[in-house]
Backbone as numpy.savetxt, mean C-alpha at the origin, in Angstrom:
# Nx Ny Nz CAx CAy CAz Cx Cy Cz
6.00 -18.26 4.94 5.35 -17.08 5.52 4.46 -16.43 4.46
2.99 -16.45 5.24 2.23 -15.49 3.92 2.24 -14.41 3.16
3.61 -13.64 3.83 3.62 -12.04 3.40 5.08 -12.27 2.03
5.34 -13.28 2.33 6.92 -13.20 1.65 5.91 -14.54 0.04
5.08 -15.11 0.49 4.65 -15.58 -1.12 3.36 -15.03 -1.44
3.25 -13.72 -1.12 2.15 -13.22 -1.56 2.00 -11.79 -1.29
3.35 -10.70 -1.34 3.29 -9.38 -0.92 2.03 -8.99 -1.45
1.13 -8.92 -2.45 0.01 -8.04 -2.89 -0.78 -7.63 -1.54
-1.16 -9.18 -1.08 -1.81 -9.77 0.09 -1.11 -8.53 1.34
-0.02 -8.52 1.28 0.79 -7.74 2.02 0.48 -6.33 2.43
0.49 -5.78 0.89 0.49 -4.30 1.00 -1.10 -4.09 0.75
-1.93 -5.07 0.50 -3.27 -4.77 0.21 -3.65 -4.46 2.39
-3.00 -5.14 2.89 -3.41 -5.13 4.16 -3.10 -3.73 4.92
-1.36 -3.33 4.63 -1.60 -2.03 4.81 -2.03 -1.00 4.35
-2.89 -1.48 3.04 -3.31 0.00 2.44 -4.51 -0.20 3.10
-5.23 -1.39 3.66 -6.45 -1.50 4.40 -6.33 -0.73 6.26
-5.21 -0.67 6.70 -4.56 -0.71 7.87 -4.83 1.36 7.22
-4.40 2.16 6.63 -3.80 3.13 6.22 -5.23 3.52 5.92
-6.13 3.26 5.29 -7.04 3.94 4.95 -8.47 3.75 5.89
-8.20 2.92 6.88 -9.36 2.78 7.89 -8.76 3.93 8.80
-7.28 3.43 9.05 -7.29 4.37 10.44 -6.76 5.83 10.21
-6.43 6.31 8.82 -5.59 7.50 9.14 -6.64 8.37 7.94
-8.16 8.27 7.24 -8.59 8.68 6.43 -8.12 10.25 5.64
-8.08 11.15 6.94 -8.24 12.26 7.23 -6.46 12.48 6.49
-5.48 11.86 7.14 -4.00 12.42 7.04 -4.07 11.93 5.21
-5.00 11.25 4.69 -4.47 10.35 3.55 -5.05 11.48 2.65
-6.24 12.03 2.92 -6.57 12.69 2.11 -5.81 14.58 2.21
-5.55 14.51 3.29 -5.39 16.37 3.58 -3.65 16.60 3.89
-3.44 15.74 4.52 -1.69 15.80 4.64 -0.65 15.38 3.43
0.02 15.84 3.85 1.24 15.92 2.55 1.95 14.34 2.44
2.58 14.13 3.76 3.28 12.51 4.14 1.97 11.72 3.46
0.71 11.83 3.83 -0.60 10.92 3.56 -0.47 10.54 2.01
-0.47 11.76 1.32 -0.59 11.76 0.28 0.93 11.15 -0.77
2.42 11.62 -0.04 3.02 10.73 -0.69 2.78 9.77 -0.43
2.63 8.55 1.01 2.62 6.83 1.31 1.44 6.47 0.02
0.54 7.55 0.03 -0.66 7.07 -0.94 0.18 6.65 -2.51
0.84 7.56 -2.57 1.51 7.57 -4.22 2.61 6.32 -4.25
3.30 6.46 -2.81 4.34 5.06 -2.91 3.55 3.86 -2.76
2.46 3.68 -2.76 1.42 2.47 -2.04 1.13 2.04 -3.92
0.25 3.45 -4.32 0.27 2.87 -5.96 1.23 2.14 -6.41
2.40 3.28 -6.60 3.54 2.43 -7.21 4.04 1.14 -6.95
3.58 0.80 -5.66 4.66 -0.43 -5.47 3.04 -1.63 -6.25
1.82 -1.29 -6.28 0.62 -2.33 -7.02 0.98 -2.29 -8.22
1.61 -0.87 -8.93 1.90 -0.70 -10.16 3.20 -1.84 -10.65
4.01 -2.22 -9.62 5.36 -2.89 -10.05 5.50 -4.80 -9.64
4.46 -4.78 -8.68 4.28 -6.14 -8.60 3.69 -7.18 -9.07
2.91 -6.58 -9.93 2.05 -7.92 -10.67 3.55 -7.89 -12.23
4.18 -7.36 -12.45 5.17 -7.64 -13.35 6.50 -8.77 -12.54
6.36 -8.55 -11.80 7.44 -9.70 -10.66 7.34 -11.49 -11.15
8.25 -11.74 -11.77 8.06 -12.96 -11.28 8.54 -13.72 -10.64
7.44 -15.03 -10.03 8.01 -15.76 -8.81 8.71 -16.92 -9.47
């Protein structure tokens, strides 16, 4: 499955999914703005992973 040997691929899709459709909540809402901060962190922790 492509999501399980290649999460980047993964979460690059929902941060693509997250920032087309919800612009407005990402920038001005509070929830927007944490998923934004948990979205970093998890790019911040996966390229250290190894397969």
């Amino acid at each position: 499955m492509v999501f399980m040997k290649n999460p980047r691929w993964y979460l690059g899709f929902l941060g693509f999914l997250g920032l087309n459709g919800i612009p407005e909540v990402l920038t001005q809402d509070l929830f927007g703005s944490l998923w934004l901060l948990w979205f970093l962190w998890f790019l911040h922790f996966i390229p250290q992973r190894k397969p």
